[in-house]
DRENVO-125392 format. One line per field, with one value per residue (C-alpha): x, y, z; residue in one letter; residue number from 1. Coordinates in pm, 1 decimal, padded with zeros to 6 digits. Layout:
<sites>
px (X:...)
py (Y:...)
pz (Z:...)
resn (A:...)
resi (NUM:...)
</sites>
This chain:
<sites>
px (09570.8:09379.1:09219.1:09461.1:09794.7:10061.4:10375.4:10647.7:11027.5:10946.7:10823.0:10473.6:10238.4:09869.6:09733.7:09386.6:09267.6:09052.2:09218.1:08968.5:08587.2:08395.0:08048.7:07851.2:07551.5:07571.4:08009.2:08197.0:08535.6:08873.3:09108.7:09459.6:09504.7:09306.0:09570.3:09881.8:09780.4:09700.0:10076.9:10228.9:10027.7:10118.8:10508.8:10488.5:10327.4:10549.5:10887.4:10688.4:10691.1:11008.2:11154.3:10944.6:11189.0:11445.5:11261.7:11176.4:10802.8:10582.9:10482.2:10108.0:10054.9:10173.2:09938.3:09681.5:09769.5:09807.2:09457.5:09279.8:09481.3:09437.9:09062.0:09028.7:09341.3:09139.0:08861.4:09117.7:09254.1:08910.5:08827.8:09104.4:09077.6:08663.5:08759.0:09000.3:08884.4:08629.6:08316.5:08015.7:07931.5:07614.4:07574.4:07705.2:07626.4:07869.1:08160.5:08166.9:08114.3:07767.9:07600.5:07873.6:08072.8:08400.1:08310.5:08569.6:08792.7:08939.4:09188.6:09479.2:09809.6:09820.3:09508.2:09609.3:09954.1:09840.5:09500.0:09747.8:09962.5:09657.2:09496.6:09793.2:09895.1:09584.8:09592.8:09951.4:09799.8:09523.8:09776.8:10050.9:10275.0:10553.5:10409.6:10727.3:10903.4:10601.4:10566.4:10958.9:10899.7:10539.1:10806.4:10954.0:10639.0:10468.7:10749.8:10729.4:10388.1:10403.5:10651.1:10470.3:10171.3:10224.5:10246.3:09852.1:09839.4:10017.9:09773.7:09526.2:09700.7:09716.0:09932.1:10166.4:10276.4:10329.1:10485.3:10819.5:10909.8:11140.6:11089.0:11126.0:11191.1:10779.1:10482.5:10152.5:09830.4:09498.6:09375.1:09678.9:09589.7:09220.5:09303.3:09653.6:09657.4:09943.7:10282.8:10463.2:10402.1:10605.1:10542.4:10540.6:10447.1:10774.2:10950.4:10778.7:10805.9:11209.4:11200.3:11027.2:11276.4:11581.5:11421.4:11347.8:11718.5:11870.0:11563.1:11641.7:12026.5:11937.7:11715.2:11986.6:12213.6:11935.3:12031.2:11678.7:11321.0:11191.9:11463.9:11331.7:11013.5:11130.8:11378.1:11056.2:10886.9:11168.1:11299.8:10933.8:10870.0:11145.4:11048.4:10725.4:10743.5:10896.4:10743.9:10365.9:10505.5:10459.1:10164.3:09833.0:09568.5:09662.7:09440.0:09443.6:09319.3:09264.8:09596.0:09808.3:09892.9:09782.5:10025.7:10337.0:10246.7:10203.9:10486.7:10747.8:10611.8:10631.0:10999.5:11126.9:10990.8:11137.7:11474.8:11440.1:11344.8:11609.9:11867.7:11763.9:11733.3:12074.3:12253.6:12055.0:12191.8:12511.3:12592.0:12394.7:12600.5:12976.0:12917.4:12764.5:12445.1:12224.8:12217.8:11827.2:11648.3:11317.9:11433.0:11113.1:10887.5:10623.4:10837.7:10557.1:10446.4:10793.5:10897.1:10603.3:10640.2:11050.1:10916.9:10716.2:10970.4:11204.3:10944.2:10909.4:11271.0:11307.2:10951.1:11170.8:11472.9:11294.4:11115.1:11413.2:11595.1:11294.1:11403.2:11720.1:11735.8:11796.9:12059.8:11996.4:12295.6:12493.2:12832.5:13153.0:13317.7:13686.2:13949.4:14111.1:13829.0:13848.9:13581.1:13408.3:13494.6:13250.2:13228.3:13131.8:12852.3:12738.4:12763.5:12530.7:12300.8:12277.3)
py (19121.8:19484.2:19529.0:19881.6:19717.0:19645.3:19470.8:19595.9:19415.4:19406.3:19741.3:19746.5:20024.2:20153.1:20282.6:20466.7:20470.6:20781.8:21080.8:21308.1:21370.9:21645.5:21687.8:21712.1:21505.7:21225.1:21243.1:21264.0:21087.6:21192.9:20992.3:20924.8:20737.7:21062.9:21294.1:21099.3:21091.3:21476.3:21528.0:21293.7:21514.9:21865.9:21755.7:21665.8:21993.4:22193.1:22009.1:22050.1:22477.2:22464.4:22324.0:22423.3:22710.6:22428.2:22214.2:22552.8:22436.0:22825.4:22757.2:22906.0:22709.5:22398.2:22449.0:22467.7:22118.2:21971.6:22104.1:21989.7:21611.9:21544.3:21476.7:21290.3:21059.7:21022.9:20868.4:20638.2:20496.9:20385.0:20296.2:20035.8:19948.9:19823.1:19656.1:19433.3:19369.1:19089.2:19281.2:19323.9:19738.1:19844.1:20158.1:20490.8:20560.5:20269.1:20393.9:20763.6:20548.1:20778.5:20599.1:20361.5:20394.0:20338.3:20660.8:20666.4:20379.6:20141.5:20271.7:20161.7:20375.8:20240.4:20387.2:20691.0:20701.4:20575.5:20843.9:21121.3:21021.7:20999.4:21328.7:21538.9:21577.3:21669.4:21932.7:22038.6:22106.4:22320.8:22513.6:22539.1:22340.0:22094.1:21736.2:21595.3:21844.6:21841.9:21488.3:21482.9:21722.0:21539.4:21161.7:21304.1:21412.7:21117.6:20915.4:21168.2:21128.8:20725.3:20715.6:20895.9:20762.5:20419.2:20465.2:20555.7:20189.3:20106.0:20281.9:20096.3:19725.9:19713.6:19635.7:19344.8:18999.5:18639.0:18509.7:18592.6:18261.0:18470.6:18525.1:18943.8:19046.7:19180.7:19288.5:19153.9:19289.7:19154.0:19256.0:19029.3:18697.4:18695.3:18703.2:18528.2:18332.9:18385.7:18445.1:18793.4:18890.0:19122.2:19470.1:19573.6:19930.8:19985.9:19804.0:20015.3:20344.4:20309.0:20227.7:20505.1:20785.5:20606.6:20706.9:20968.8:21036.2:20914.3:21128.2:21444.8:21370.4:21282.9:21587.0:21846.9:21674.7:21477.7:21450.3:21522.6:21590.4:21255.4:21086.3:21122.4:21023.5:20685.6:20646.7:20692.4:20367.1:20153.9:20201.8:20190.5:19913.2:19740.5:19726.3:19732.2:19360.3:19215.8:19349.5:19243.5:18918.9:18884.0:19102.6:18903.1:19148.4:19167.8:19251.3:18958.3:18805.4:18423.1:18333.1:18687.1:18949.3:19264.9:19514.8:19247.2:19177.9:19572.1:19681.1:19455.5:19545.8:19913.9:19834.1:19606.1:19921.0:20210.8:20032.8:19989.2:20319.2:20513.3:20314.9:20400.6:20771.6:20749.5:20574.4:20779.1:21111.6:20994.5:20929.9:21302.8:21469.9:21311.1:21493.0:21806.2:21769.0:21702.9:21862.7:21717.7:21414.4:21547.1:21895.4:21956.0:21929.3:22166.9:22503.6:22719.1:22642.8:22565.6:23003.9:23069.0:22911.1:23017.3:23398.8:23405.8:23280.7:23556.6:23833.4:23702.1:23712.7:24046.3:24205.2:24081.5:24232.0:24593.1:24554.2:24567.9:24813.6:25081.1:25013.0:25117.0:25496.6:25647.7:25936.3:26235.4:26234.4:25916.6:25940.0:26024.8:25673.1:25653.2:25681.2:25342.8:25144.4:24796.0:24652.7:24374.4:23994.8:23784.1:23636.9:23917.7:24016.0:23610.0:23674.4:24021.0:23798.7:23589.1)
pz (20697.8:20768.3:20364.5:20406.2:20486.8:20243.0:20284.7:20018.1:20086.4:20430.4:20507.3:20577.2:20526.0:20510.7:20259.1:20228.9:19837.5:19931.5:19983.1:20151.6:20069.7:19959.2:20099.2:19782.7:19741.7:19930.9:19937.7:19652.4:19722.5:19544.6:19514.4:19572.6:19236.4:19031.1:19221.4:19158.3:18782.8:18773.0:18940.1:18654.6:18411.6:18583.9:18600.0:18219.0:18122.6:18308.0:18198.5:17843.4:17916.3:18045.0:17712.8:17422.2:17288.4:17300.1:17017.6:16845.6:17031.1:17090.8:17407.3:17403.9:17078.0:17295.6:17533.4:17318.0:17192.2:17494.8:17615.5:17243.9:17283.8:17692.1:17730.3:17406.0:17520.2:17821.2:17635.5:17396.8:17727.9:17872.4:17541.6:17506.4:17818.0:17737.5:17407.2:17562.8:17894.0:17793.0:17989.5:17823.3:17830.5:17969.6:17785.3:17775.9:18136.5:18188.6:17992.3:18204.9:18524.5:18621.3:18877.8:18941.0:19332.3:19139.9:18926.4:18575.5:18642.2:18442.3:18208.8:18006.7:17934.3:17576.6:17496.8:17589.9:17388.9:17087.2:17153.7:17200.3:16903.7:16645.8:16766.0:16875.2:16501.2:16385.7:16673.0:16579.8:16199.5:16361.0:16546.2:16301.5:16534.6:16365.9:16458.6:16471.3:16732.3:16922.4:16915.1:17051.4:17366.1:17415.4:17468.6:17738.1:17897.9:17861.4:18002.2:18319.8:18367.8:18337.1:18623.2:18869.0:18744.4:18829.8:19185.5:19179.5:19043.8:19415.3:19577.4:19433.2:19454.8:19065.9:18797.2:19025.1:18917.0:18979.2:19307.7:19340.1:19541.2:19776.6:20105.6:20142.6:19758.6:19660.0:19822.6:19964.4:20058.7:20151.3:19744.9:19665.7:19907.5:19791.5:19410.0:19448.7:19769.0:20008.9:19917.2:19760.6:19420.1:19154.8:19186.9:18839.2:18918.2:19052.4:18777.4:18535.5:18702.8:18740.7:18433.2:18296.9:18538.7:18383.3:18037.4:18112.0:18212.2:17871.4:17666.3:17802.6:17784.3:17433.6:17346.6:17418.3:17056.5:16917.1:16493.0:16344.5:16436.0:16570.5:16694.4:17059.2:16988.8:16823.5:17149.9:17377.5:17160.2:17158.1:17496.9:17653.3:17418.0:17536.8:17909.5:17877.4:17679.7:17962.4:18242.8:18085.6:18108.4:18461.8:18498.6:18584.4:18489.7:18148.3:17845.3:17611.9:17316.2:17306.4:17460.7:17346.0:17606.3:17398.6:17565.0:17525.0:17170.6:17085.0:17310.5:17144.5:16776.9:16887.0:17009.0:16705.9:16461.7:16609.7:16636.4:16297.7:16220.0:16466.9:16255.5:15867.2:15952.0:16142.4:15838.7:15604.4:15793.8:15802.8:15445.0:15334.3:15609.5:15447.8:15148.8:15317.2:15071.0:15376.5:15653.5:15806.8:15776.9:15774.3:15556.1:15394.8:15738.3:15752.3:15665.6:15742.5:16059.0:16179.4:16041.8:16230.9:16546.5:16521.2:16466.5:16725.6:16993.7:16849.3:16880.0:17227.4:17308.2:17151.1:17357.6:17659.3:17526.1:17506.2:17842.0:17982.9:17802.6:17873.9:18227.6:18188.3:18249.8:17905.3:17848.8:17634.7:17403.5:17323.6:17502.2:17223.5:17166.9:17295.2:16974.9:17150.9:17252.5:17104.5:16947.8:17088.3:16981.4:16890.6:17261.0:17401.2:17166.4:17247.3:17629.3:17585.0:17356.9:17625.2)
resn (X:X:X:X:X:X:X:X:X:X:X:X:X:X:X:X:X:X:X:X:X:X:X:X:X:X:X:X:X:X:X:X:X:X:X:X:X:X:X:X:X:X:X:X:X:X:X:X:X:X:X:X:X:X:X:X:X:X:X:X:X:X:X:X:X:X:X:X:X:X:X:X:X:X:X:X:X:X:X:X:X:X:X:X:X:X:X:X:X:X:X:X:X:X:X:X:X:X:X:X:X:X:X:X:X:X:X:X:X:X:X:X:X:X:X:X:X:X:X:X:X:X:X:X:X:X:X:X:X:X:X:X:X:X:X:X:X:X:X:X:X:X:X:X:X:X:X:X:X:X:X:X:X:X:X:X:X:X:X:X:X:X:X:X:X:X:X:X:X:X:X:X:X:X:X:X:X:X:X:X:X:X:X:X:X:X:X:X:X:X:X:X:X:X:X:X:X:X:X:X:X:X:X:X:X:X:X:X:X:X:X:X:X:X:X:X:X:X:X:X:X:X:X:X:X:X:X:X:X:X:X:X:X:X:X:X:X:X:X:X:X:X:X:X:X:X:X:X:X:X:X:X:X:X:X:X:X:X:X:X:X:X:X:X:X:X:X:X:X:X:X:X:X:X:X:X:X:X:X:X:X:X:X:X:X:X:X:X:X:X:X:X:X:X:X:X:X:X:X:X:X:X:X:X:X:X:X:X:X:X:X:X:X:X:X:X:X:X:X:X:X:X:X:X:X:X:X:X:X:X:X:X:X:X:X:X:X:X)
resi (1:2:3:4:5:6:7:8:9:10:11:12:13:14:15:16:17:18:19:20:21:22:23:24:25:26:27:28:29:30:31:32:33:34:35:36:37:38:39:40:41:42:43:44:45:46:47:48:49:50:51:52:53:54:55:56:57:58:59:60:61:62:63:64:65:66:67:68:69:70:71:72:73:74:75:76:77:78:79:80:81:82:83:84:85:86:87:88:89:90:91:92:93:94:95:96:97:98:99:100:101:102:103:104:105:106:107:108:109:110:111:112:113:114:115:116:117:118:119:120:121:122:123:124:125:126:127:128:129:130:131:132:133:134:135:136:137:138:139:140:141:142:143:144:145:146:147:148:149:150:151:152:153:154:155:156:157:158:159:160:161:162:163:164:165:166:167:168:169:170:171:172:173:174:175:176:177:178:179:180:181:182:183:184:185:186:187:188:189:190:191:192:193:194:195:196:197:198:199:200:201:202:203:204:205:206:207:208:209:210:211:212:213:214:215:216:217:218:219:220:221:222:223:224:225:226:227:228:229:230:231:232:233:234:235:236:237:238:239:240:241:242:243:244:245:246:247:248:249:250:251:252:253:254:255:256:257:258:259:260:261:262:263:264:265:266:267:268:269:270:271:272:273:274:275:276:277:278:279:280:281:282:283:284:285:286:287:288:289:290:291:292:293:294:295:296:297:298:299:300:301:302:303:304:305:306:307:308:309:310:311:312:313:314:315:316:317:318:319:320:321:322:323:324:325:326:327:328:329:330:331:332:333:334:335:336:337:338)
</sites>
C-alpha cells in the first residue's frame, strides 16, 4: 500500500500530510493537520462572537481572553503530552521542535483543556469577565474545535484503535500495517469527532434555558468525559502510567464529578426556587465585573440604537398627536425594542 493511501469502510483515498510549501529557507512545509486545527479554533471563536451578548459575555473583553489563554494552552498541551509520553526531553530546543523536520508536534487535547481552564480564569479576573459565563460559552467552543480538530489526527493516521475483526467496518493505511500488521483498525477520530458535533448539538440547545452560570460547562465535562472514557479504551497510542490509560482514568473522573455536581446545584435550585427565596445558584458571582460587562453591552446596543436614528431624517417640529390614537401595548413597544 502507496505510504499516502487510506482505506476508510471501503472507500479509499490519498492523503498528502503537507499542504503546500513556502519557499523560505530551505522549505518550510504547512501542514494540513496545523490548518485543520486553526479552522476548529477560528469556528470556535467565531460561534464564541456570535454568542457572547447571550451569556451577558462583552465581546472585546472575550477576545482579549481568548488571545491571553490560547498560546499558553498551547504550551499545557505539549506539555502533557512530554510528561506522559515516556521520552526522555532533550532540552528546550526539543520542546518548540527547532531544528526538528516534524517542527511543534506532539500534543495532547487534555493539556490544552485543563491549560485553558487554569489560566482562562485568571485572564477573566484581569479583564473583569465572569469566569463562570465565560467558562460556559468557552464549552461550546472547545467542543467545536475538538470535532473538526480530530480530522487533522486523520490526516495524519493518528488517534485509531484495535482491529475491528470485520471485514469493511474501519480503516487501513500503510502507517497502520507497519505498527499494527494487516487487518482494519478503529478509527477513533471519527468516533470522537461525532461525538463531539452531537455535543455540541445538546450544549447549544442547552445554553439557550440553561438554570445557572455553569451548568454548560459541567455538561461539556461529563458528556466529553463520558465518551472520551470509552473511546481511550480502544486507542493504542495512549499516554499511560504503569498499566493506567491517563486520558481514560482522567476522563471518567472528570465525568463521574460533573454528574455529581450538575445534580447538587439542580436539587439545590430547585428547592430555593419553591419558595421563591432563590432565584440563582451562583447569586453572589462576581457582581462587579458581571454590571460592567452588562453596561457595556447596553451602551453598545444603545450607540447602535442612535446611529441609526441620526439616519433617520429629523423633522423640525414634532407632529400634534391624534386625540384617538391608542397607545401602544406592551408588544409593540417589545417588537420596536427589538
Amino acid at each position: 500500500m502507496n505510504s499516502m493511501d487510506v482505506v476508510i469502510f471501503g472507500i479509499k483515498l490519498k492523503l498528502r500530510p503537507i499542504a503546500f510549501t513556502i519557499p523560505i529557507g530551505g522549505g518550510w512545509h504547512v501542514y494540513w493537520y496545523g490548518i485543520i486545527i486553526a479552522l476548529g479554533f477560528l469556528l470556535a471563536v467565531i460561534y464564541a462572537v456570535k454568542n457572547a451578548a447571550r451569556f451577558n459575555i462583552n465581546t472585546d473583553r472575550m477576545l482579549d481572553v481568548t488571545l491571553i489563554t490560547t498560546p499558553l494552552a498551547i504550551l499545557c498541551a505539549r506539555s502533557y503530552y512530554l510528561i506522559f509520553d515516556g521520552e526522555p526531553l532533550g532540552g528546550i530546543s526539543e520542546f518548540f521542535g527547532f531544528g526538528n523536520s516534524q517542527g511543534f508536534s506532539g500534543l495532547a487535547i487534555y493539556g490544552g483543556v485543563i491549560g485553558a481552564f487554569v489560566i482562562g480564569p485568571i485572564a477573566c479576573k484581569l479583564r473583569k469577565v465572569s469566569i463562570r459565563n465565560m467558562v460556559d460559552l468557552a464549552s461550546i467552543g472547545f467542543i467545536i474545535g475538538q470535532c473538526v480538530g480530530r480530522w487533522g489526527n486523520f490526516v495524519n493516521q493518528e488517534a485509531y484503535g484495535t482491529f475491528t475483526h470485520s471485514s469493511w467496518w474501519g480503516m487501513q493505511s500503510a502507517r497502520t500495517i507497519s505498527e499494527m500488521g494487516e487487518g482494519l483498525v478503529h478509527p477513533c477520530f471519527l468516533y470522537e469527532s461525532l461525538w463531539c458535533l452531537a455535543g455540541f448539538f445538546i450544549l447549544h440547545r442547552f445554553s439557550k434555558k440553561r438554570k445557572f452560570a455553569g451548568q454548560i460547562f459541567l455538561m461539556y465535562c461529563a458528556w466529553y468525559g463520558f465518551g472520551r472514557t470509552f473511546i481511550e479504551l480502544l486507542r493504542t497510542d495512549s499516554l499511560m502510567i504503569g498499566n493506567i490509560r491517563v486520558s481514560c482514568l482522567l476522563s471518567l473522573l472528570i465525568c463521574i464529578t460533573a454528574i455529581i455536581l450538575l445534580y447538587v446545584f439542580g436539587r439545590n435550585q430547585k428547592e430555593h426556587a419553591a419558595d421563591g427565596s432563590y432565584n440563582e445558584i451562583f447569586e453572589t458571582e462576581e457582581p462587579e465585573e458581571a454590571e460592567a460587562e452588562k453596561a457595556e453591552i447596553t451602551e453598545s446596543e444603545s450607540a447602535d440604537d442612535n446611529a441609526e436614528g441620526e439616519e433617520a431624517p429629523q423633522s423640525e417640529t414634532a407632529q400634534p398627536q391624534p386625540e384617538n390614537a391608542q397607545p401602544e401595548n406592551e408588544n409593540d413597544k417589545e417588537n420596536k425594542d427589538d
